[in-house]
C-alpha positions in Angstrom: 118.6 86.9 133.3 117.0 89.1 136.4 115.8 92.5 135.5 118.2 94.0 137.6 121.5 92.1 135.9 119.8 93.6 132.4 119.6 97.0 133.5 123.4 96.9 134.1 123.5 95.5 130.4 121.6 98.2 128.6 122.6 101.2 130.8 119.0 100.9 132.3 117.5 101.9 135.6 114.6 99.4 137.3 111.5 100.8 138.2 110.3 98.0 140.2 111.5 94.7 141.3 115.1 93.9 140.0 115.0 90.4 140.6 112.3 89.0 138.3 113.6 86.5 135.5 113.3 87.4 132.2 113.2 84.4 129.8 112.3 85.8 126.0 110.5 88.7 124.5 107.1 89.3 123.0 105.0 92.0 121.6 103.2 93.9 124.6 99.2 92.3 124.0 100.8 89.1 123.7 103.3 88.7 126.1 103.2 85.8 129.4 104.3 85.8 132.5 109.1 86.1 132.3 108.9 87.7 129.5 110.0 91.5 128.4 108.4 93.8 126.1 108.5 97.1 125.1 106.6 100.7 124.3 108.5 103.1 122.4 104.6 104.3 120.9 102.6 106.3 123.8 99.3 104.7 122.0 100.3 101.3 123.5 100.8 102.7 126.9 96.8 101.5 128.5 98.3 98.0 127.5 100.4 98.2 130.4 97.1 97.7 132.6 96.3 94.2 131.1 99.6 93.1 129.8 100.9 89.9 131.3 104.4 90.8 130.6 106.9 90.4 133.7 109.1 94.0 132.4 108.4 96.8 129.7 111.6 98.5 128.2 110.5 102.4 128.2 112.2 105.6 127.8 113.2 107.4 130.7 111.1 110.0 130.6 107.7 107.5 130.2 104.9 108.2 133.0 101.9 106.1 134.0 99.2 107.1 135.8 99.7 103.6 137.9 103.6 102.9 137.7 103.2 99.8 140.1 101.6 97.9 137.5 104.5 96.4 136.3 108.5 96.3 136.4 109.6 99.0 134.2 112.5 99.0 132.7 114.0 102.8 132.1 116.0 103.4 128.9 116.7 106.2 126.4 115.2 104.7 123.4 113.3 101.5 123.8 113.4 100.5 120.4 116.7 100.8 119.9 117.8 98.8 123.1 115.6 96.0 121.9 117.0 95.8 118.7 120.6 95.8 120.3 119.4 92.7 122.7 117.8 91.0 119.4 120.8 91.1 117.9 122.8 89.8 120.5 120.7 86.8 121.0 120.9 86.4 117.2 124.9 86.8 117.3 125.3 84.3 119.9 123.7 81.3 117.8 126.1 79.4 116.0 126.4 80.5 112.5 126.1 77.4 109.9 129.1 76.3 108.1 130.6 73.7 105.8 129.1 72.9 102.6 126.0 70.7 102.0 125.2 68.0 99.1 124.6 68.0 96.2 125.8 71.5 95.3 128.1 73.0 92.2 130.5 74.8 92.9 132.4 75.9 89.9 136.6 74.5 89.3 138.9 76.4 91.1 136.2 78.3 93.3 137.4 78.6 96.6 135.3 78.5 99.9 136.5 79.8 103.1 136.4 77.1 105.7 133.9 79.6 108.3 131.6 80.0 105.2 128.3 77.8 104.5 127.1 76.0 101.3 123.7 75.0 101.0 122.4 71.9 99.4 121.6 72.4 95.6 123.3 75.7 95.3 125.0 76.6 92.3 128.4 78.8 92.3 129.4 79.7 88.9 132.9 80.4 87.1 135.0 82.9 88.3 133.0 83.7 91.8 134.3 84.7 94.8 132.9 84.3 98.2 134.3 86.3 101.2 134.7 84.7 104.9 131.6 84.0 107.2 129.1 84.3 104.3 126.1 81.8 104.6 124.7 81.0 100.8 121.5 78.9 101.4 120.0 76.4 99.5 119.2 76.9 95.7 120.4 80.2 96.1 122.3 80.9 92.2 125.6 83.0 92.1 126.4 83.6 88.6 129.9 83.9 87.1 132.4 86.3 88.2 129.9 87.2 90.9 131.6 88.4 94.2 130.2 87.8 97.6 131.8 89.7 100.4 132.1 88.5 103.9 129.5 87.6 106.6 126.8 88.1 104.0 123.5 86.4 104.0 122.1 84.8 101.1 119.0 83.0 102.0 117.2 80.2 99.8 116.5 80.5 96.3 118.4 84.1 95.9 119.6 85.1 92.1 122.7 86.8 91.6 123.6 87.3 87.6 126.7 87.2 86.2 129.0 89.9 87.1 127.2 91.6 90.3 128.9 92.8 93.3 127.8 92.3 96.7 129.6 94.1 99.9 130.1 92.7 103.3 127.4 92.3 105.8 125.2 92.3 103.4 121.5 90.3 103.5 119.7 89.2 100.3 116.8 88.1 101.3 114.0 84.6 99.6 113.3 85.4 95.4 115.6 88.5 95.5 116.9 88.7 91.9 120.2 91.0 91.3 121.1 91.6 88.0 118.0 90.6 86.0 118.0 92.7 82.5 116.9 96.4 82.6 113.5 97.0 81.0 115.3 98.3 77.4 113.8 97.8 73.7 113.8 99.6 70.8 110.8 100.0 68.2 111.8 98.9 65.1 110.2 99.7 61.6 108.1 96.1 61.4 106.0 97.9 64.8 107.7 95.7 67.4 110.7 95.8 69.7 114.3 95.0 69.5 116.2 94.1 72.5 118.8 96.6 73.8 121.4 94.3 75.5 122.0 94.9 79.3 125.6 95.1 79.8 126.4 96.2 82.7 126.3 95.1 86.4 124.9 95.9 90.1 126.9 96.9 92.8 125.6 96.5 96.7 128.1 98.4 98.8 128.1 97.1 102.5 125.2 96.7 104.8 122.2 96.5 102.1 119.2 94.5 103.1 117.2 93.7 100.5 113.7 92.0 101.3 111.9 89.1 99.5 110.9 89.5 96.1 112.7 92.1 95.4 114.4 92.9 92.0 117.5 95.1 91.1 118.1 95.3 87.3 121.8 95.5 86.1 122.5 98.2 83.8 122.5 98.8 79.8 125.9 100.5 80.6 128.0 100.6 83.8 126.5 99.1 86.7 122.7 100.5 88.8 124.1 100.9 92.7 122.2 100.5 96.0 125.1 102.4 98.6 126.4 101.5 101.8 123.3 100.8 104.7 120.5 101.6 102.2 117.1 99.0 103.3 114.7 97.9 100.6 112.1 96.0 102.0 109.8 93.1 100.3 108.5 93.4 96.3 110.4 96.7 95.4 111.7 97.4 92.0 114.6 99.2 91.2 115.4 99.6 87.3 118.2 99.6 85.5 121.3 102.5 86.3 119.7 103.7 89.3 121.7 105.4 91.6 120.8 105.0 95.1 122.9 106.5 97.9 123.8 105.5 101.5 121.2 104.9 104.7 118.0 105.1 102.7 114.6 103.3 103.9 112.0 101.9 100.9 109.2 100.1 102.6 107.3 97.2 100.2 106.3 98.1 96.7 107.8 100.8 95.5 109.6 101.5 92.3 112.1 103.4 91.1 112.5 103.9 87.4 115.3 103.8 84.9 118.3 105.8 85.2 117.0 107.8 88.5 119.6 109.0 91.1 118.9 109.3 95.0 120.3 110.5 97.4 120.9 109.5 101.4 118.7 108.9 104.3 115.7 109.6 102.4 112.4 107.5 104.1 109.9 106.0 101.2 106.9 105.0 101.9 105.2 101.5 100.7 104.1 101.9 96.9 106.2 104.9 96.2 106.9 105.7 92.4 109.7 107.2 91.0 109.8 108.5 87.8 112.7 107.9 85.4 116.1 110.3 84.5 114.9 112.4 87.7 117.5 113.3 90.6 116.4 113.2 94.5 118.1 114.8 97.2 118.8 114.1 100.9 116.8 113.8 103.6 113.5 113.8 102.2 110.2 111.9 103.6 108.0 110.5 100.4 104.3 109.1 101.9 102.8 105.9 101.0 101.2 105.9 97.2 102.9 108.9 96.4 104.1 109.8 92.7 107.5 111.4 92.3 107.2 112.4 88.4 110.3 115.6 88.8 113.1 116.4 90.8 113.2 116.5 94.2 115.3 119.3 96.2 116.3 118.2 100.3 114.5 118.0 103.3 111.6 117.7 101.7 108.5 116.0 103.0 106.1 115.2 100.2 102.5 113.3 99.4 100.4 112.3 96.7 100.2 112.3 92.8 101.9 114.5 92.0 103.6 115.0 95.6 103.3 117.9 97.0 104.0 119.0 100.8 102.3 116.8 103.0 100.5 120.4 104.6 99.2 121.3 101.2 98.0 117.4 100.7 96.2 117.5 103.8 94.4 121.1 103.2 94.1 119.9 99.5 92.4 116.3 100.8 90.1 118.3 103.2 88.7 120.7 100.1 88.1 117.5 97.9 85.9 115.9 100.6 83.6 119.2 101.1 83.4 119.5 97.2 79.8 117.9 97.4 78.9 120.5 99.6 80.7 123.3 98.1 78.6 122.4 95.0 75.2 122.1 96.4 75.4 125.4 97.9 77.1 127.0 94.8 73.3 125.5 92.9 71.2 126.7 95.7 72.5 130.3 94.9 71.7 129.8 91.1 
């Protein structure tokens, strides 16, 4: 596709030649001679002077000091247009379908005729799967489960008995829904009794979950991920957590027992969340930061125990001049 056909596409504007061919993307210090890439971070702008790319997607109001180094392409948010483009290449592939062998697939388990079975699954008692769902190879759905439509279940996924998954949802390799919630009891003997897990998890529609990641079920009722939230890779989330709509975990956090959170909160990697606590909206939480209380909205918070990231930064600035601080404090003595 020409520059000039994509910029019709996207609601662009060319700054440069229209007619070049554009044949794939790649990331900006990478990138060869057809293909497109993209700056939506000033800091990568100097690559524009040795890039090799044939077009950059950048916002309309990006300036160069030398603008006729390459075919821009004008936009008003880079990022965004590039995911909209991925995903279009992505929808236009032909999704699999049919259903591979061997497999099990429970008695009177019925598969819709667009979905996809892969080899060595198993599909328990009772299951449903909606239309246009893809369940990959050794992926385990448990009985009673219920898959809604054009999910994604990718190899080797775990879904225990009972779970719910929305639509449009995508579990991603070693995810595990429904595993037992950390409970035991102390008995008299000095060891711990097993408090059975009976309840369930519930993904409402458009969760991504990444690799590795694990989602108890509940001792009671069911823990709930809502509608749009994204965990990324190796993330914990405990047993009757509440999390709410269009949240953002990046790897490794954790979120204890019984915690509720609210929506479009950001959480950086390694987060910690204590248990029984209640979180609000909007908040930012950065990376290694320990939530042990509650947490109002709009909040943007650091550290162990997080406080606002202005007061983490002064407070990081006193602890490095403490050395200082001291050896003048003895000179005075």
């Amino acid at each position: 596709m020409t520059t000039g056909a994509l910029a019709s596409l996207i609601n662009g504007v060319v700054d440069g030649n229209p007619d070049i061919v554009l044949t794939g993307f790649a990331k900006i210090e990478e990138a060869a001679e057809g293909q497109l890439t993209f700056i939506a971070n000033p800091k990568y702008a100097h690559f524009i002077e040795s890039t090799k790319a044939s077009a950059i997607l950048v916002s309309k109001e990006f300036n160069h000091p030398n603008p006729n180094a390459v075919t821009l392409l004008r936009v008003e948010d880079p990022y965004a247009t590039l995911a909209e483009l991925l995903r279009a290449i992505q929808d236009s592939m032909p999704a699999k379908r049919g259903i591979e062998s061997p497999c099990f697939i429970a008695e009177g388990v019925e598969i819709p005729d667009d979905a996809y079975i892969g080899a060595f699954a198993y599909i328990g008692k009772g299951a449903v799967i909606g239309k246009g769902s893809q369940i990959y190879p050794q992926t385990f759905i448990g009985d009673g489960v219920a898959v809604g439509e054009k999910c994604i279940l990718y190899a080797g996924v775990k879904v225990y008995a009972g779970c719910r998954i929305g639509d449009r949802c995508i579990l991603h390799s070693g995810v595990v829904i429904g595993g037992d919630g950390f409970g035991f009891a102390p008995n008299p003997q000095g060891g711990y009794d097993k408090l059975p897990q009976t309840g369930i998890v519930v993904l409402e529609n458009d969760v991504e979950i990444g690799a590795n990641t694990t989602v108890d079920r509940a001792t009671f009722g069911c823990t709930r991920i809502g509608r749009g939230t994204k965990l990324d890779n190796l993330i914990m989330v405990a047993h009757n957590v509440e999390i709410g709509e269009d949240n953002v975990f990046a790897a490794q956090s954790g979120v204890a027992g019984s915690t509720k959170i609210g929506n479009r909160n950001r959480v950086g990697g390694q987060v910690g969340f204590s248990g029984h606590i209640n979180v609000g909206d909007n908040n930012e939480f950065g990376a290694q930061s320990g939530i042990p209380g509650d947490v109002g909205n709009g909040e943007r918070l650091m550290g162990y125990p997080a406080v606002d990231v202005r007061k983490f930064a002064r407070n990081t600035v006193y602890i490095n001049r403490l050395k200082e601080l001291f050896d003048e404090l003895n000179r005075k003595r």
